[in-house]
N, C-alpha and C positions, 0 to 999 in steps of 0.2 A: 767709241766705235761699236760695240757690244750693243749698246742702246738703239744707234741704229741702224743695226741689222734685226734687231729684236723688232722694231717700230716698222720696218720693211718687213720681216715676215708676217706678222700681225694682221699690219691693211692687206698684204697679200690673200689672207686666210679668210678676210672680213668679207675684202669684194667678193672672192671665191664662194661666199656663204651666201652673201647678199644677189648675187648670180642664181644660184641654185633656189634660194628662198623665191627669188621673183618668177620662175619658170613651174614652181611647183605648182601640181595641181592646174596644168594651163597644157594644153595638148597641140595649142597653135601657133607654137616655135615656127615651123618652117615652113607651114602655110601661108606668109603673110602676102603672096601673089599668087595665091591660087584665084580662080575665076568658076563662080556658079554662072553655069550655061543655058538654063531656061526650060530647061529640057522638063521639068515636072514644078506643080505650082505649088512645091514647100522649098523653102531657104531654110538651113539653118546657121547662124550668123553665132560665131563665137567670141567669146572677149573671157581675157585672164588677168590675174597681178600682173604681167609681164606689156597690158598696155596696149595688145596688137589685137584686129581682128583679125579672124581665117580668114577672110574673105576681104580683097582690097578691091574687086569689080563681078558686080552681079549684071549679069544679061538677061533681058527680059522682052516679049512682045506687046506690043500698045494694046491695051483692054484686056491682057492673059490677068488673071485673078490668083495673086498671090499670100499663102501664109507664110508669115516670116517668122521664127521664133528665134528668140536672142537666147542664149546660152553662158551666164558669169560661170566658167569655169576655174576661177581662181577660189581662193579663202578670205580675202578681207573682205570685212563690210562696206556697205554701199554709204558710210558716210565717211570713208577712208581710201575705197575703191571701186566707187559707184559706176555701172555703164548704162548708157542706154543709147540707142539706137534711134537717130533722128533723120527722116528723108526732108532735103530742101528742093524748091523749086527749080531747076533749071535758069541757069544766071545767078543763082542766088551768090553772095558773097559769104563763106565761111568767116572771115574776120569781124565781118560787121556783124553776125548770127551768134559767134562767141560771146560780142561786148554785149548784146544782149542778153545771150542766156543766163551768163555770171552775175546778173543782176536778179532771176527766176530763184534760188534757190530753195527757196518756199514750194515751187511745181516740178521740182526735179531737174532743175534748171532749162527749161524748155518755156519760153515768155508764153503766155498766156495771148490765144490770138492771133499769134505773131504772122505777117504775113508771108512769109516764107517756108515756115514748117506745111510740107503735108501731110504728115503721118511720123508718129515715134510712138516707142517701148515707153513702161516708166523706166525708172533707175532700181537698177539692180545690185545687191551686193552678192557676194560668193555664195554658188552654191542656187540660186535662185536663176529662174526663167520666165519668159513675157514671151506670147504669142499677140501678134498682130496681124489682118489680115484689109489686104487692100487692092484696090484696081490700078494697074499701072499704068501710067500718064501717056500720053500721045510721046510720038519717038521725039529723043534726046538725050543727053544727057544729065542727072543727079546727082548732086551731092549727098553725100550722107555720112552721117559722126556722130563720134560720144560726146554729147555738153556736161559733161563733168570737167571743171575750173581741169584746165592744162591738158586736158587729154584729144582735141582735137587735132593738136598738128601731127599727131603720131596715129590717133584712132580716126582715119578718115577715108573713102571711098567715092566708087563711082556705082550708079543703076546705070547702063547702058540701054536704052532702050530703042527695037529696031521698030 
């Protein structure tokens, strides 16, 4: 009985560490539906150990002229907890963009060519930043995500564009 109680407060104290360890050093806990609204032609798009971007929908107008810069606010390394910021085409399918890029890993996982990327960051580990700068597409909507292997279905967003 002693044992586990001992074995229950343990994992208790583990997750509690492993919680605090994954938000450190990551400021965009409670952002993750906030919205950039167009209003000025810089983004800045954040990503931490904890997985999330600040930013889950940027709004933008058709030919506004946009700098985006990515922001790894966490501590791992970008071959542990790499991000990077990829826009896809409108229509584009995120599952089918994933099995590809997990084959890229040599390019940052972004396929080389590929026809559905229009513009990404490279990968980034903590602590590091990537400016990109690009003309935004005629109106609709964009996908966009981290192709680091797993982190898509959690690191992923919309361009809005009117």
């Amino acid at each position: 009985m002693n044992k586990l109680i001992l074995f229950a407060l343990c994992g208790s104290l583990f997750l509690s560490a492993c919680n605090n360890a994954d938000n450190a050093g990551s400021d965009n806990n409670s952002a993750t539906e906030a919205v950039y609204d167009g209003t000025d032609g810089t983004i800045v798009l954040k990503a931490g150990d904890d997985m999330k971007f600040n930013l889950k929908e940027l709004k933008a107008k058709a030919g506004q002229s946009i700098q985006l810069r990515l922001q790894h606010t966490g501590k791992a390394g970008k071959g542990v907890m790499g991000h990077n910021f990829v826009l896809l085409k409108e229509g584009a399918s995120l599952d089918a963009f994933v099995s590809r890029a997990i084959k890229a890993a040599e390019n940052d996982y972004v396929p080389p060519a590929d026809p559905d990327v229009m513009v990404h960051t490279k990968m980034l580990g903590g602590g590091e930043s990537d400016d990109i700068t690009f003309v935004v597409p005629a109106p609709g909507r964009y996908p966009f995500l981290c192709s680091f292997p797993g982190h898509a279905m959690a690191m992923n967003g919309l361009l809005i564009v009117e």
